[in-house]
FIMAR-91179 format. One record per residue: y, z, x of N, C-alpha, C in turn; residue in three letters. Coordinates in steps of 0.2 Angstrom, whole numbers, padded with zeros to 4 digits, always signed. Example, Ala and Ser with C-alpha at 12.3 -4.5 7.8 and 13.67 -1.06 7.14 Angstrom:
-0028+0039+0066-0022+0039+0062-0016+0039+0066ALA;-0011+0035+0064-0005+0036+0068+0000+0039+0064SER;
***
This chain:
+0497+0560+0471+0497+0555+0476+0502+0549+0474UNK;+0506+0547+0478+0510+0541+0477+0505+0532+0478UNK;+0511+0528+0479+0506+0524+0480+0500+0520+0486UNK;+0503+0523+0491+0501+0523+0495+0497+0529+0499UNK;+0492+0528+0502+0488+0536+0504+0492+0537+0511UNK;+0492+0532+0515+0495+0533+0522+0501+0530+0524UNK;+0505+0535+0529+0512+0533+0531+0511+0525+0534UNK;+0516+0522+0532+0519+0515+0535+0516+0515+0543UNK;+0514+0509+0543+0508+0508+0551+0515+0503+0557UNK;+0517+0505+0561+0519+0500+0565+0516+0495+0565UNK;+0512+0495+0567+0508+0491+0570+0506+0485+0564UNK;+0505+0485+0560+0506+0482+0553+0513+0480+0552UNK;+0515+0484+0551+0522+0478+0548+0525+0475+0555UNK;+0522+0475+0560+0524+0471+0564+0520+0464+0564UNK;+0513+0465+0563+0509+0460+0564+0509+0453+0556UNK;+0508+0448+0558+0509+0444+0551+0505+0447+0548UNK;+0506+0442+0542+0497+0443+0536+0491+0442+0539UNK;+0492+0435+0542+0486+0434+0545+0482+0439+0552UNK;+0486+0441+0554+0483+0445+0560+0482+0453+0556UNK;+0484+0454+0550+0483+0459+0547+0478+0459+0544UNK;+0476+0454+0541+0469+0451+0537+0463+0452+0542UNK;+0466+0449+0548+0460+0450+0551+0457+0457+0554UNK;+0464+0460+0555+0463+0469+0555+0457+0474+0550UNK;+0460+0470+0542+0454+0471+0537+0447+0470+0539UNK;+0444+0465+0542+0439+0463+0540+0437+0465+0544UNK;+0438+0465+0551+0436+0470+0557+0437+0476+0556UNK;+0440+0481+0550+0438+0488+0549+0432+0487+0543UNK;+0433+0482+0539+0426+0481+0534+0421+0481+0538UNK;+0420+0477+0547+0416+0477+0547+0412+0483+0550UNK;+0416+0488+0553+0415+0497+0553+0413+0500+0549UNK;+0415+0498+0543+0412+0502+0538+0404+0498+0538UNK;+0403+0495+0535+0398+0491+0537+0393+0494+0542UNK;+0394+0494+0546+0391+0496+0552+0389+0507+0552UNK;+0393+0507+0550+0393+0516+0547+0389+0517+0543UNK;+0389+0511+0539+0383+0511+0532+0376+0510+0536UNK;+0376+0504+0538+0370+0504+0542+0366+0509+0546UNK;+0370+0514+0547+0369+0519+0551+0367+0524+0548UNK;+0370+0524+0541+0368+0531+0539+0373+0537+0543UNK;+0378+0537+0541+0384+0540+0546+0388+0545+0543UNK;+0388+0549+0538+0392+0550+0533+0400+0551+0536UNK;+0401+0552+0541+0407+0556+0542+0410+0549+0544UNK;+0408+0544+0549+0409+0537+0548+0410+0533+0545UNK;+0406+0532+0539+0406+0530+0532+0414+0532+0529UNK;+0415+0538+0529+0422+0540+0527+0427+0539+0532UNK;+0427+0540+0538+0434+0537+0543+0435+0531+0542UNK;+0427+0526+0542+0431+0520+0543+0431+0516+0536UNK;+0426+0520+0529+0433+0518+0524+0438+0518+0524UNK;+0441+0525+0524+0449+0526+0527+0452+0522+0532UNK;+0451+0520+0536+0454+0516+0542+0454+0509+0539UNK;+0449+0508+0534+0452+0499+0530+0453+0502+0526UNK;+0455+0505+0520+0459+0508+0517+0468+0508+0519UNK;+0467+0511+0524+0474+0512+0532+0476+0502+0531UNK;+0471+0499+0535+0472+0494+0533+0478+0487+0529UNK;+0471+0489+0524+0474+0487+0517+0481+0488+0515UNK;+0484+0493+0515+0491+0494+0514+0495+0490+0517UNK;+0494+0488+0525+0497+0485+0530+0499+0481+0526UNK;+0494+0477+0523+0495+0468+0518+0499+0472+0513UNK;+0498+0477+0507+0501+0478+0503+0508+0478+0504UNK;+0510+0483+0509+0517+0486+0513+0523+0475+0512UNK;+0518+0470+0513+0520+0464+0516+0526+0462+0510UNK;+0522+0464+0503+0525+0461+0496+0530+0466+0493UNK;+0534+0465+0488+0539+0468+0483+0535+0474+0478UNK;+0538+0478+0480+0534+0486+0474+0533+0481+0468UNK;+0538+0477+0466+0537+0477+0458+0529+0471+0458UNK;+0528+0466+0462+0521+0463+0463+0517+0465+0462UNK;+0519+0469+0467+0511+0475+0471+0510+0478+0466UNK;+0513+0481+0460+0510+0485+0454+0511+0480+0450UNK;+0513+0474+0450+0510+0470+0443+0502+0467+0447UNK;+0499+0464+0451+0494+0464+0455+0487+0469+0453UNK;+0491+0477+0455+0486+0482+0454+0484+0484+0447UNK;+0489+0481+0441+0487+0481+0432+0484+0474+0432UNK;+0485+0470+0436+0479+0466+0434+0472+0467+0438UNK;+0472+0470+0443+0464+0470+0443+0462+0477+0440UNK;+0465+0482+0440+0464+0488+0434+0461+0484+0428UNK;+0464+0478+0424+0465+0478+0418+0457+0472+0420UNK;+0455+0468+0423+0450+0464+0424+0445+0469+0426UNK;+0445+0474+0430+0438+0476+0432+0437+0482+0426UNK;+0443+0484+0421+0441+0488+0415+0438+0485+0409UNK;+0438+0478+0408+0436+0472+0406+0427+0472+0405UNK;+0428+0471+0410+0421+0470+0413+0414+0474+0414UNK;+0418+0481+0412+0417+0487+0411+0412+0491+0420UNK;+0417+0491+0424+0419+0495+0431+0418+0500+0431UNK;+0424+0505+0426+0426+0510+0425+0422+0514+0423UNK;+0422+0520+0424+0417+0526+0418+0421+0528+0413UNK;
***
């Protein structure tokens, strides 16, 4: 898998950071709400759909950030002991 899970969103790289951010939190809050439910197959789409998301923001910044970025919370949450 590369480093992105899904194709480039139009609709994201059109929209600023900001209206993309808020794209996030209104998918967060799907997932949220699929939890609440007890939903599994929901649970899993609308993780994926903020996952989908998230990218939009990532897509925003330069590969070489976005992978210095991704080894610093890699290297902070292995820190902390996160990881198995």
């Amino acid at each position: 898998m590369g480093e992105f899970i899904f194709p480039k969103n139009k609709k994201a790289a059109e929209s600023t950071i900001f209206q993309q951010a808020e794209k996030v939190v209104e998918e967060a809050n799907e997932v949220k709400e699929a939890v609440c439910e007890m939903d599994d197959w929901n649970i899993l789409t609308e993780t994926y759909d903020c996952i989908n998301s998230c990218e939009g923001i990532l897509r925003k910044y330069p590969k070489e950030l976005r992978q210095k970025a991704h080894d610093a919370v890699r290297s902070k949450c292995k820190n902390r002991g996160d990881y198995e």
